[in-house]
N, C-alpha and C positions, 0 to 999 in steps of 0.2 A: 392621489388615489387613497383609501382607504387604508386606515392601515391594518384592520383585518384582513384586507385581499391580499396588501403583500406580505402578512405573514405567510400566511396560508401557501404561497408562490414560494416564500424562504422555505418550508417544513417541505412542500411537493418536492422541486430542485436538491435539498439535502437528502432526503429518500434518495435520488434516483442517483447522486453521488454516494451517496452508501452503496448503491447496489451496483456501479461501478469499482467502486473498490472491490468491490468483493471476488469480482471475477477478476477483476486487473492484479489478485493479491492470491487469486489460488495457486498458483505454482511455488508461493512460499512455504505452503504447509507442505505439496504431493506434488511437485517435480520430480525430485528426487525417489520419492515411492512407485510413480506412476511410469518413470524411462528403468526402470530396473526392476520390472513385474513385479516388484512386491503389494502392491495393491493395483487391482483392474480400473480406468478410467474412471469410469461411471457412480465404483463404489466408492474410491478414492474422493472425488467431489460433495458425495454424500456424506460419509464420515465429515469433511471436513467444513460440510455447512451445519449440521447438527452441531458439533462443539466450539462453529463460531458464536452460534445462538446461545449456547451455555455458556462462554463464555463473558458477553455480553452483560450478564448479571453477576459476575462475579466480584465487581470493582468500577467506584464512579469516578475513581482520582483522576483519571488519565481526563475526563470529562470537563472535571473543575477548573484543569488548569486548563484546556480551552475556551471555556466561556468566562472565566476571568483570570489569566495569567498572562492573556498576549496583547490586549489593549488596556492603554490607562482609561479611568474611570473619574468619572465627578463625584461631588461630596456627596450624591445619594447613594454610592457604588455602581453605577450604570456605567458602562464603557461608551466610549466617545465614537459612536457608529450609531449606521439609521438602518432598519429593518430592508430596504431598499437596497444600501452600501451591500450589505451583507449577502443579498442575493448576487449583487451584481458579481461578487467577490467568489461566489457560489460557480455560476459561470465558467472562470476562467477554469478552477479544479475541474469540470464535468470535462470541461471541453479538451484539456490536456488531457485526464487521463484516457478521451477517446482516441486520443491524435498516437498514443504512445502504444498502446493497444493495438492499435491498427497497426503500428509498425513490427510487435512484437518487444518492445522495450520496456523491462520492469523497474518502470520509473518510480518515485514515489507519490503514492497519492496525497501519503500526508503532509509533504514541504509542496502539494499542488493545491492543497485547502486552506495551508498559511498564507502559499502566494498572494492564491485570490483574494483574502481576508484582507493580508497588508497592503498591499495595492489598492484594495477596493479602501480599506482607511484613509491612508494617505491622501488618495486625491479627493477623495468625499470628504473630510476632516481636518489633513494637516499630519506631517510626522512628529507632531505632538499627541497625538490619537492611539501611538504604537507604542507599547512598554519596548521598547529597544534591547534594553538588559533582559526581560524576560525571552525575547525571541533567541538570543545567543544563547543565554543559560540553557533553557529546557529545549531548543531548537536545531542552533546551528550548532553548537558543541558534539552534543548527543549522536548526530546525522555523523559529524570527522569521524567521533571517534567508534560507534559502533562497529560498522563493519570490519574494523581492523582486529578489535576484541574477536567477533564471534569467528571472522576468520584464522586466528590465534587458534583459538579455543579449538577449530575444528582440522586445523594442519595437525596440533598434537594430538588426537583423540583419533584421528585417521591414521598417523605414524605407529602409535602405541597399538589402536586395533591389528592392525598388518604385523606388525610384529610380534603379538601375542598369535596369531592364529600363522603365524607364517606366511606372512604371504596368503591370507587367507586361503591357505590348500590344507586346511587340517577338515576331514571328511567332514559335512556336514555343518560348517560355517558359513558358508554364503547360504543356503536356507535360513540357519539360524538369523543371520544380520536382515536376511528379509522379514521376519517374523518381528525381529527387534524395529523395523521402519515404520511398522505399523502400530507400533507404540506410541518412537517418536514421532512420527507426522502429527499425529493425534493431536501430541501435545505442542506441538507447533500450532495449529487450528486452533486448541485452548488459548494458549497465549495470545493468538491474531486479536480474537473474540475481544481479549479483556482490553488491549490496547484502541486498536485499527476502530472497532466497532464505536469507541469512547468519543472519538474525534467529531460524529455526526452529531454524539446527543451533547456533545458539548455547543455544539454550532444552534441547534435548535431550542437549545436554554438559553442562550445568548440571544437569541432571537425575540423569546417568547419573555424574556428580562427585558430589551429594549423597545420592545412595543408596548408592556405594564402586564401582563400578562401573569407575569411570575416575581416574587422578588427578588432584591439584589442578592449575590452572592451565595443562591441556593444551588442544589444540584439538580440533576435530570427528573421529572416525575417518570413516575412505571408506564406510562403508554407511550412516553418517549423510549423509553429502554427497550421495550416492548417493539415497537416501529422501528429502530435501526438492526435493533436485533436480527429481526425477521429478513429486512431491508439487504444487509450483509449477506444473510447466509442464503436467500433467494440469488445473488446475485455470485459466491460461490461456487450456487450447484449449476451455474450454467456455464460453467468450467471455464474460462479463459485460457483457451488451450493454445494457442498466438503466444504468449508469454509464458506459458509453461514449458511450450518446446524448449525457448530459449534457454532460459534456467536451469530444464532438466539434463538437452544434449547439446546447446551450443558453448556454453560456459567450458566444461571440460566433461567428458567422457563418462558418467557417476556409473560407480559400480555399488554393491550395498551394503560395504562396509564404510564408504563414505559419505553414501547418505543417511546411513545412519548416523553418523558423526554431525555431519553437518545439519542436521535436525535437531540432534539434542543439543549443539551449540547452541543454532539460533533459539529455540527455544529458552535456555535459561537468558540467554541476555532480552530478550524480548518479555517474559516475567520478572524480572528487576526490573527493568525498565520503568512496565506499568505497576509496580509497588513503590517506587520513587514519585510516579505521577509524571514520567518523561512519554511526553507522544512520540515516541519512536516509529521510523520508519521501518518497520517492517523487511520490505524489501531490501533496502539496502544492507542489512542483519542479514537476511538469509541468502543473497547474492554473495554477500562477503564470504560464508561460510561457506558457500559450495565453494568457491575458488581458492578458500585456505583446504578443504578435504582435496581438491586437485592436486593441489602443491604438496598434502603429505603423504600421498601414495608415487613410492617409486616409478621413476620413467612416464609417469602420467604426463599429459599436455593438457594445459589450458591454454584456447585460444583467447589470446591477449587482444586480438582485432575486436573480437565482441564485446571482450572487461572495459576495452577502453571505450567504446561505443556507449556503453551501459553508464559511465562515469560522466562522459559526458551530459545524458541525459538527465543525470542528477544533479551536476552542476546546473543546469537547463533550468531545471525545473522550476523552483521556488520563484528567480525572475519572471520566467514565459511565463507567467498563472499569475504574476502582480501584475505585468503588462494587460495581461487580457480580462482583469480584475480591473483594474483601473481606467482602463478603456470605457468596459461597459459599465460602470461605475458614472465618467463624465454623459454618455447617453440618456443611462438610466434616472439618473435624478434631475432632468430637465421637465420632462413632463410626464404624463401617463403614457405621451403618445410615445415618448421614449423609450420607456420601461418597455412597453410591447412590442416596438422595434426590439430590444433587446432579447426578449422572450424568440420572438420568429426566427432573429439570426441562432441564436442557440438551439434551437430546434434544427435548422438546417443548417448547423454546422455537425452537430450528433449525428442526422441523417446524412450525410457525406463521408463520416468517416466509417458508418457501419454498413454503406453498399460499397465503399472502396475494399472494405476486409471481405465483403462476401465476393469479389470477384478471383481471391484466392483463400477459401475457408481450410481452417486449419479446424478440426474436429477430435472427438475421442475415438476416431477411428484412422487417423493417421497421423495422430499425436505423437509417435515413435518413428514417425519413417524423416528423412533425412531429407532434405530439400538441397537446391545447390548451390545456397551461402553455405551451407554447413561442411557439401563436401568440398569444398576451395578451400571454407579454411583451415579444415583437416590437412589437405594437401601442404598447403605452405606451413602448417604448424609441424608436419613429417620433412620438411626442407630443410628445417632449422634445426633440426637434432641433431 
């Protein structure tokens, strides 16, 4: 095939995984804002796609080290993958983060777009193809150790909140801390923008570098910035409210001196991050954080049944997405007729997981109501005290 047509197929598929993340990544910023009325659904998502778009131009490092920090390269700088590989690799991230989605699990999308990538390498190329060191340094390190940091960060800043305001019963505090979520979320969405957003236009300069397009070791042009930008935050304001239930009320209980906490946690580790140029997962940052603001509000519970649920699927994740990367990877670069088999089952694997969500839709209108995983494991988490 062409290899215009399959760029053009890598930049479509990379759009429509931008615009999966975005929904599968809103409950990072407005979880927490959105189960503890400090910001209304609808406005909540708005806010937080607008300053994923600004965010988006505020920073390309997180980009660079995508389209050149995670594959080795030949003596011209070009990484050792084919426009093809890359789709196929493309794939596997679209199709986890619908399957996770559907279950309500805030997996990551970003060790689901390395998955695909390295999987889709490997068996298109050789694990000669894969910087090994660069995926542990800016990858698998970053993923241990963040969550533990931001949920650090936000046990004490939830202990200290509570304890400055008493027990948050000093008149006029829990208004105040709602007021203060609409700060932090913000800047949780800022943050999302310059990281989350990076990861596509790095995929798409990688792309548009290995079909000749662009040269080596440049960064994103402005209608690439421009297209994920929009990409993310379209995808945002169609709220992923499936995983935000989760986040918001099945993790622990958030009241909104701890989500405040646990916003401006994630937040600063999530802007270090993307000033280091580490593709941080996102999610896993902001899940951490609510579960450290659980644990630093007195007698609070966190259901541990869900953390562990949630841990796993992080674990899960980077594998499942090289599997199904790699999969369609051997399909894909057989013939054209391949690739297009590949093209249809991805289409109807998308279409299977979003008429299985719509047979029990979770919306901005009952994004707060309690379903009956939630109350069992309320029940068994009041067993254990």
């Amino acid at each position: 095939m062409d290899i215009f047509i399959t760029v053009v197929l890598v930049i479509g598929i990379a759009l429509i995984f931008d615009f999966t993340n975005g929904f599968h990544d809103t409950a990072n910023a407005m979880a927490t804002s959105v189960v503890t009325g400090a910001l209304a659904p609808r406005v909540a998502v708005l806010i937080s796609a607008v300053l994923n778009l600004v965010g988006a131009f505020l920073s390309t490092t997180v980009a660079k080290t995508v389209s050149s920090g995670i594959l080795n390269e030949n003596s011209k700088g070009i990484p050792h993958i084919t426009t093809t590989m890359i789709f196929a690799g493309l794939v596997g991230a679209v199709l986890w983060n619908l399957g996770t989605w559907w279950l309500g699990l805030p997996s990551s999308s970003t060790h689901a777009l390395f998955g695909g990538l390295i999987g889709a390498a490997v068996i298109g190329s050789g694990f000669g193809s894969v910087n090994f060191a660069g995926v542990v340094s800016k990858i698998v390190l970053p993923a241990l150790l963040s969550p533990f940091v931001a949920g650090i960060v936000a046990l004490l800043a939830t202990y200290v909140a509570y304890r400055i305001t008493r027990m948050a019963s000093v008149h006029g505090s829990e208004r105040g801390f709602r007021h203060a979520q609409t700060v932090s979320a913000s800047l949780v969405s800022l943050a999302h923008g310059t990281n989350d957003a990076q990861k596509t236009m790095g995929i798409i300069t990688l792309t548009l570098i290995v079909g000749g397009y662009q040269g080596a070791n440049t960064g994103p042009q402005l209608w690439v910035i421009l297209a994920c930008g929009l990409a993310i935050a379209l995808g945002t304001y169609s709220g992923g409210w499936r995983i935000m239930r989760t986040v918001g009320k099945r993790i622990t209980d958030i009241q909104s001196p701890q989500g405040f906490s646990a916003e401006t946690s994630a937040a600063a580790t999530i802007l270090v991050s993307s000033n280091l140029g580490f593709p941080l997962s996102t999610t896993q940052v902001t899940s951490g954080a609510v579960v450290g603001a659980g644990l630093g509000k007195r007698l609070a519970s966190v259901h541990w049944e869900v953390v562990s649920r949630i841990a796993v699927a992080w674990i899960l994740t980077l594998p499942a997405a090289a599997v199904v990367g790699g999969l369609a990877t051997l399909l894909a670069t057989t013939s054209t007729i391949g690739l297009i088999v590949v093209v249809i089952l991805a289409l109807g694997g998308g279409a299977l997981f979003v008429t299985l969500a719509r047979r029990k839709p979770v919306v901005a209108a009952n994004i707060n109501e309690r379903d009956e995983t939630q109350d069992s494991q309320t029940v068994d988490a009041g067993r254990t005290v």
